[in-house]
C-alpha positions in Angstrom: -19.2 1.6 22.8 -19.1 5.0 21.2 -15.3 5.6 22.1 -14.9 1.9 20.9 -16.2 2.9 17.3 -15.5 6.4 16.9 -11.5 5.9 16.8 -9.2 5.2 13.8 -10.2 1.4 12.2 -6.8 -0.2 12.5 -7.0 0.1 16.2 -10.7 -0.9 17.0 -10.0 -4.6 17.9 -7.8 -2.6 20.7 -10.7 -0.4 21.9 -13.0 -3.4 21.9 -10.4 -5.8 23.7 -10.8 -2.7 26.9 -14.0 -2.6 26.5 -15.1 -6.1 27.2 -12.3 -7.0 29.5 -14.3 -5.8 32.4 -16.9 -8.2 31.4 -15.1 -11.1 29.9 -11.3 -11.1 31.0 -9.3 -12.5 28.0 -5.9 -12.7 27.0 -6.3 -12.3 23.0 -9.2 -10.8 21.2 -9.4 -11.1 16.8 -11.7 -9.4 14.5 -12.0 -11.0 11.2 -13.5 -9.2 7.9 -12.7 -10.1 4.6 -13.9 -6.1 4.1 -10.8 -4.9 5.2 -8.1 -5.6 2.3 -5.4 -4.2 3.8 -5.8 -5.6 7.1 -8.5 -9.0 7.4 -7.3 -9.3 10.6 -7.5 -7.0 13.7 -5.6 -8.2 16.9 -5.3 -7.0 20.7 -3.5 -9.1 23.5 -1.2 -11.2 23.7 1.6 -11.3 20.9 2.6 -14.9 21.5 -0.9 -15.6 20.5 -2.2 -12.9 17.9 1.3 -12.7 16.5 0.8 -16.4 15.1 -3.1 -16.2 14.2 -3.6 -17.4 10.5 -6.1 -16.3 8.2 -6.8 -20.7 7.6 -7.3 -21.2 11.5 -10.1 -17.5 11.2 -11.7 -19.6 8.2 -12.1 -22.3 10.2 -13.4 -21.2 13.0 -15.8 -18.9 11.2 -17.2 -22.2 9.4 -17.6 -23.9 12.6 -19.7 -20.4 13.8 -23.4 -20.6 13.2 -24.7 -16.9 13.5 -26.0 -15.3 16.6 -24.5 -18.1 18.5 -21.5 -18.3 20.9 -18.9 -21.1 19.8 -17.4 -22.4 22.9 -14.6 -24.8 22.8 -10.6 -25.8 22.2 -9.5 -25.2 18.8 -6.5 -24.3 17.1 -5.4 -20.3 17.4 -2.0 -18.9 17.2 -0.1 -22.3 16.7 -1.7 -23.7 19.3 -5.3 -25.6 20.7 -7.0 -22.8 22.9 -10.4 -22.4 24.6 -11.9 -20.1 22.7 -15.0 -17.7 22.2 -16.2 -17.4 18.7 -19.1 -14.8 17.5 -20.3 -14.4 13.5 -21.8 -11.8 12.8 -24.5 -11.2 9.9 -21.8 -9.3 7.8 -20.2 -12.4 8.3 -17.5 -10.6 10.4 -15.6 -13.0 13.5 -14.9 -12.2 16.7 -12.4 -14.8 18.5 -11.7 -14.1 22.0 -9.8 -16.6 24.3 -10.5 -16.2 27.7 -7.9 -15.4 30.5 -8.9 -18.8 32.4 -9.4 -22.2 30.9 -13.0 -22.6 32.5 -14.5 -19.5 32.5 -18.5 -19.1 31.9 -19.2 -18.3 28.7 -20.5 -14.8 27.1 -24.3 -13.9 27.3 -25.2 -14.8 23.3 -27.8 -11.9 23.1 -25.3 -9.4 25.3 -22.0 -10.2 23.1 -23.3 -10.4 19.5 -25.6 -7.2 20.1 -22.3 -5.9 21.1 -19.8 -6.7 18.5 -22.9 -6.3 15.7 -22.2 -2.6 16.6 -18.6 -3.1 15.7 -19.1 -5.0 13.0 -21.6 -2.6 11.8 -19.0 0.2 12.0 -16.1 -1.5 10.4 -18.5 -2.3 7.4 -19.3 1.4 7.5 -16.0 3.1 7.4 -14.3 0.4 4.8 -17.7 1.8 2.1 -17.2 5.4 3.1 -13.4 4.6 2.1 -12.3 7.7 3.7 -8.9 9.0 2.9 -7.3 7.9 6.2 -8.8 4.1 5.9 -7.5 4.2 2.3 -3.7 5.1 3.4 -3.7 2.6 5.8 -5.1 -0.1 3.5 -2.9 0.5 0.9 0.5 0.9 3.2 -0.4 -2.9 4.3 -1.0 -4.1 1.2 2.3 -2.7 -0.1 4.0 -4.2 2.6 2.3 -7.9 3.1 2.2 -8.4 -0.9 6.6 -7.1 -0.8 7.0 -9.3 2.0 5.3 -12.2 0.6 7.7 -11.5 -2.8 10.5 -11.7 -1.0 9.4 -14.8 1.0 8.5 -16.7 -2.1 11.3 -15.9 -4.1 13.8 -16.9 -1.4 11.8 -20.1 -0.7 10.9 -20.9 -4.4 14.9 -21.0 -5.1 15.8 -22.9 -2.4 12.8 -25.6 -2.9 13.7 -26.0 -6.2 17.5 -26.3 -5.5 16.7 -29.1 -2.9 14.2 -30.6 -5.7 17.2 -30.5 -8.3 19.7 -32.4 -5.8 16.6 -35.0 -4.9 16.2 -35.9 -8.1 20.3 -36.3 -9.0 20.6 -39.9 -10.6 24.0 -39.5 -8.6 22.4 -40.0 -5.1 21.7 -43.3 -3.3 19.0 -44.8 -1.4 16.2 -44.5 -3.8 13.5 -44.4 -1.1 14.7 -41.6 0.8 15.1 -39.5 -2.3 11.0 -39.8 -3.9 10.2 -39.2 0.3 11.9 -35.9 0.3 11.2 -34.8 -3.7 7.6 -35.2 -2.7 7.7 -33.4 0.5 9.6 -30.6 -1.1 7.1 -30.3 -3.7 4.2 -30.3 -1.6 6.2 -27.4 0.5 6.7 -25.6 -3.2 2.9 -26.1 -4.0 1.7 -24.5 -0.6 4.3 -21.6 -0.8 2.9 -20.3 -4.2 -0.4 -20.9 -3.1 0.1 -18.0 -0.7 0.5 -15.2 -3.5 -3.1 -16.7 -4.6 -4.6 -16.9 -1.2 -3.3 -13.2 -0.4 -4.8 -11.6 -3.9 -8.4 -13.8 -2.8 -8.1 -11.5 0.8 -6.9 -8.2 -1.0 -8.4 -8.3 -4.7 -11.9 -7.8 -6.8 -12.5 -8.6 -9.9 -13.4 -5.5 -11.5 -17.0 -7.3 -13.1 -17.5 -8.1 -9.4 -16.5 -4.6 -8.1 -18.6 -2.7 -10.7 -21.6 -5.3 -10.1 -21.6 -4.2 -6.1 -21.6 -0.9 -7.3 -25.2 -1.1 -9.1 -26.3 -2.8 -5.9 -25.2 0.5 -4.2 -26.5 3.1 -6.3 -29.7 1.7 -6.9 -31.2 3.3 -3.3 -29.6 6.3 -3.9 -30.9 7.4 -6.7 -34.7 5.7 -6.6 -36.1 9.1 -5.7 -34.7 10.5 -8.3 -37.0 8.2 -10.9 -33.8 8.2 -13.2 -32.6 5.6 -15.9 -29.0 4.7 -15.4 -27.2 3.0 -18.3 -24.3 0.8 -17.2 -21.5 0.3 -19.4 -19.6 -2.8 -17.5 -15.5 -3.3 -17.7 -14.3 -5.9 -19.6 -14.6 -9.3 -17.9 -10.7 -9.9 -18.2 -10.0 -6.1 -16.9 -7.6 -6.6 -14.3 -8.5 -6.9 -10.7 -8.6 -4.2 -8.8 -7.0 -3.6 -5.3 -9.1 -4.0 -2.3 -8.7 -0.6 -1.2 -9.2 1.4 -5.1 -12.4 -0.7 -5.5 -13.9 0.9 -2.1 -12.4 4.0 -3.1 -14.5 4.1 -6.6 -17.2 2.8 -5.3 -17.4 5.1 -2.9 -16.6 8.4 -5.1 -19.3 7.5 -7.7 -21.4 7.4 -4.9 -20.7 10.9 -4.0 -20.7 12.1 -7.8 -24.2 10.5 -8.4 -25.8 12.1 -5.3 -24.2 15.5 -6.9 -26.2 14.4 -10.6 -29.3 13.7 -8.2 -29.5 17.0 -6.7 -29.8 18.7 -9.8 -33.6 20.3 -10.8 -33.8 18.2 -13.7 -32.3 14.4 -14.3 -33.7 11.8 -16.4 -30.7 9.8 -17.5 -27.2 8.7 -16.1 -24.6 6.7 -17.9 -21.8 5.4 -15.5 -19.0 3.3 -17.2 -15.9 1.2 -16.0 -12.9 0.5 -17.9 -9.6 -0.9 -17.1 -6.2 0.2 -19.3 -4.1 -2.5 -17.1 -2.9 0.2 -14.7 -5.6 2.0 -14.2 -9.3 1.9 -13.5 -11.3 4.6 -15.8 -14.7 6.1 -14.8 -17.0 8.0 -16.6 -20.2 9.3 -14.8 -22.5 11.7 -17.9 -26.2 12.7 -17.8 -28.7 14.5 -19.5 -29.3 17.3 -17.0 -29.9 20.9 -16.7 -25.5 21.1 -16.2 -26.4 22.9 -13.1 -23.8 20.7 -10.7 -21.6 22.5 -8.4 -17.4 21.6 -9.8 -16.0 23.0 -6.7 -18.2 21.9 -4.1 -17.6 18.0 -6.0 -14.0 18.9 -6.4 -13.5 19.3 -3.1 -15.5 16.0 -1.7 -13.3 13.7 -4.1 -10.2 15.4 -3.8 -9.3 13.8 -0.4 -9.4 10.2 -1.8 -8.0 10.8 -5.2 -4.8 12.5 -3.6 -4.3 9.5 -1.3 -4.9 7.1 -4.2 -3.1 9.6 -6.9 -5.9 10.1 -8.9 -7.2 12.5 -11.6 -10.7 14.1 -12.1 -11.9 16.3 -14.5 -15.7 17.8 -14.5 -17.0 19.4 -17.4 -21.3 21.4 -16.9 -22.4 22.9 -19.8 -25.7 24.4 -18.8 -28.6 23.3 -21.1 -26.1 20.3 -22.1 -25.8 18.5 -19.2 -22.0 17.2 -17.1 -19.7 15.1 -17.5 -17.2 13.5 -14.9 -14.2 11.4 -15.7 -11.9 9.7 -12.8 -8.6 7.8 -13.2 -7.0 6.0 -10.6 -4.2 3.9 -10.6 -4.2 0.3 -9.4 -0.2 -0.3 -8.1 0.4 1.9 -5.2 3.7 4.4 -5.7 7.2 3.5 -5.4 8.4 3.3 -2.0 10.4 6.4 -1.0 12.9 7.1 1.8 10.1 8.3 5.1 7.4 7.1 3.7 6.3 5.0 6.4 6.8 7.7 8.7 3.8 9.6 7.0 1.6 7.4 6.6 1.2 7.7 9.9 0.5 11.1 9.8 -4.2 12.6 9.3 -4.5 14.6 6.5 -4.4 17.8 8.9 -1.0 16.9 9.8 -0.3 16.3 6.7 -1.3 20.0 5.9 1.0 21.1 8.9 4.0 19.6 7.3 3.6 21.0 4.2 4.0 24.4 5.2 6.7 23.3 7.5 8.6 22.3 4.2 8.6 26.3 3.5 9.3 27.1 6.7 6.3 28.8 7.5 5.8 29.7 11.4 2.6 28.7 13.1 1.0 32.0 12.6 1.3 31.7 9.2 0.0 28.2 8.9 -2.9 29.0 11.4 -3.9 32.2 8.9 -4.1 29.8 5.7 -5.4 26.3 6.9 -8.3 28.8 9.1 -7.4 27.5 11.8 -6.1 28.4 16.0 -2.7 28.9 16.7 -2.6 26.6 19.4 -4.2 24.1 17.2 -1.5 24.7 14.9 0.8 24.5 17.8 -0.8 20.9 18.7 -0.6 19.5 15.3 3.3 20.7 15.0 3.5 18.7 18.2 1.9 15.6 17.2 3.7 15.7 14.1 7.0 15.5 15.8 6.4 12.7 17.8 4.9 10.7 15.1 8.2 11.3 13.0 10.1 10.9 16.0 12.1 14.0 15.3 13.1 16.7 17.8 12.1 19.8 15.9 10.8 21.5 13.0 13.4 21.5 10.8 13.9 17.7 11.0 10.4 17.2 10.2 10.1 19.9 6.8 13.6 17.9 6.2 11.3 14.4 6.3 8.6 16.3 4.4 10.6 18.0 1.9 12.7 14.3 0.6 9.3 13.0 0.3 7.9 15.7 -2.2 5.2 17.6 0.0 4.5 21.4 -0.9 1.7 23.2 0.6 0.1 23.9 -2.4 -0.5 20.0 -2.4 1.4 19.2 -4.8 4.2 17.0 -5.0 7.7 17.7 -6.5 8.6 16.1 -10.1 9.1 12.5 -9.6 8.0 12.2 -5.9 5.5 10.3 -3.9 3.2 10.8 -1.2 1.7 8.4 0.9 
């Protein structure tokens, strides 16, 4: 179970699907969490099968799911009525599994739910810690479900409304026929631009509901602290805020309040929200000794704000108290030639292939990341198989079109996933 957690979060359903095989063989296994924006649903097995799972046929089963119980059954999955093995977690996570055989005996209740509560557990971890790599790889699927659900809709909403346009030509005959396929076509309409509203429902907060969770958090944090926090709430028609740049500021004014906390003296916090329409604005002040550590907080945000683009400034007057001010933008960046390629690439790598872009030689890039030479040598590696390039200079090539500099900046105009 540790090597089934400890890995990247897109591929646990993967590490669990090995995992339990040897106890329950099975030919598909789904996690379900609404916690994970960019991807709800987390698939191993068979692609005819968790290819065609819905997110309607995960709603329905997780209704029909009473917790710490094993749902047993046929019900629909993938297009199709399967036996199936359904667990609920208390984080109201799903687990769907359907068994290799049609008859098989079904899963201990105590054994499985003990087990996937650990999963579940850990998926609900990572997505509040919003580390840089989960944030990346949320907001690279949301970019690329809500462009191909554009696409889809535009294509289907013109040719919908050209086949309700002919329908509804007084020229045509057979009156019957025509209402019979006007009302089927506008019942296909209706359903195809309910999808752009179910999708935002999966990868959206409202930004009053965002900042409300965000009291919930802080509230344990700072209890020893015997502080009074003054919340100044977003405006309730603010726009919503992506899935993945709500965890992400939750989870950054977690880390800037613990840095308030641990000052001598603190007796007052003020944390605001505000929302400009393309961005979300956060202010974190206190009256405090000004006594917080800048670089030591620079450095624990700056991970997330670079994969998000955002800014932070920190002002500590001693005597005075500090101030901290974060922006972050809510539409991810323009999509750029490669860009796909690295976001498949850590944050070390990342780092790598920055100073590849100058042509620096491992040597070099061991001496300023403080790091081996061979480790050097087995992130160069990695990074070329990940690009699927053949050497060095194809990869700085890949790096230098998309704007990376080793400094960690980006080149005027360019975007980094």
């Amino acid at each position: 179970m540790r090597t089934v957690i400890a890995g990247s979060l897109p591929d646990i359903a993967s590490r669990f699907s090995k995992y339990l095989t040897s106890l329950w063989s099975h030919d598909a296994l789904v996690i379900f969490t609404r916690e994970c924006t960019g991807r709800p649903r987390k698939v191993a097995g068979n692609h005819e099968i968790v290819d065609r799972v819905t997110i309607d046929e995960l709603d329905a089963l997780k209704q029909l799911t009473d917790l710490g119980a094993v749902l047993d059954g046929i019900h629909p999955l993938g297009g199709a009525r399967r036996r199936i093995w359904a667990v609920r977690d208390a984080t109201d996570t799903l687990l769907v599994i359907a068994p290799r055989r049609l008859y098989p005996e079904a899963p201990d209740p105590d054994l499985i739910t003990a087990l996937f509560g650990i999963v579940a557990t850990s998926i609900r971890q990572q997505v509040a810690q919003a580390s840089p790599d989960y944030l990346a790889e949320s907001r690279a699927a949301s970019s690329e479900r809500a462009r191909t659900i554009a696409e889809l809709t535009e294509i289907h909403d013109a040719t919908l409304s050209s086949i309700l346009g002919t329908l509804r030509s007084n020229d045509l005959d057979d009156r019957r026929s025509r209402i019979t396929a006007s009302e089927t076509a506008s019942a296909a309409l209706i359903a195809l631009r309910s999808a752009g509203d179910a999708d935002r429902a999966l990868s959206e907060e409202a930004v009053t509901t965002a900042f409300a969770r965000l009291q919930g958090e802080l509230r344990p944090l700072l209890r020893h602290c015997n502080v009074e926090i003054d919340y100044v709430e977003p405006p309730a028609d603010g726009r919503p805020l992506p899935g993945e740049v709500a965890h992400a500021a939750r989870a950054m004014v977690r880390t800037i309040a613990l840095a308030f906390g641990a000052q001598p003296v603190l007796s007052r916090l003020r944390v605001a929200w505000d929302c400009d329409g393309n961005n979300v604005l956060i202010e974190i002040r206190d009256q405090g000794s000004g006594g917080i550590d800048s670089t030591a907080l620079t450095r624990q945000l700056a991970g997330r704000l670079h994969t998000l683009r955002g800014r932070v400034e920190i002002e500590s007057i001693t005597g005075w108290g500090s101030r901290v001010t974060l922006l972050i933008p809510l539409d991810p960046p323009a999509v750029r030639p490669d860009e796909n390629l690295l976001s498949t690439l850590n944050p070390r790598e990342l780092e790598v292939l920055a100073h590849l872009t100058v042509g620096k030689r491992n040597k070099a890039i061991a001496n300023e990341l403080g790091i081996s030479e061979s480790t050097v040598k087995f992130h160069v590696a990695s990074v070329l198989q990940k690009l699927d390039v053949t050497n060095r200079g194809e990869a700085s090539a890949i790096g230098i079109r998309a704007g990376l500099s080793p400094d960690g900046t980006a080149s005027s105009g360019s975007v980094r996933k």
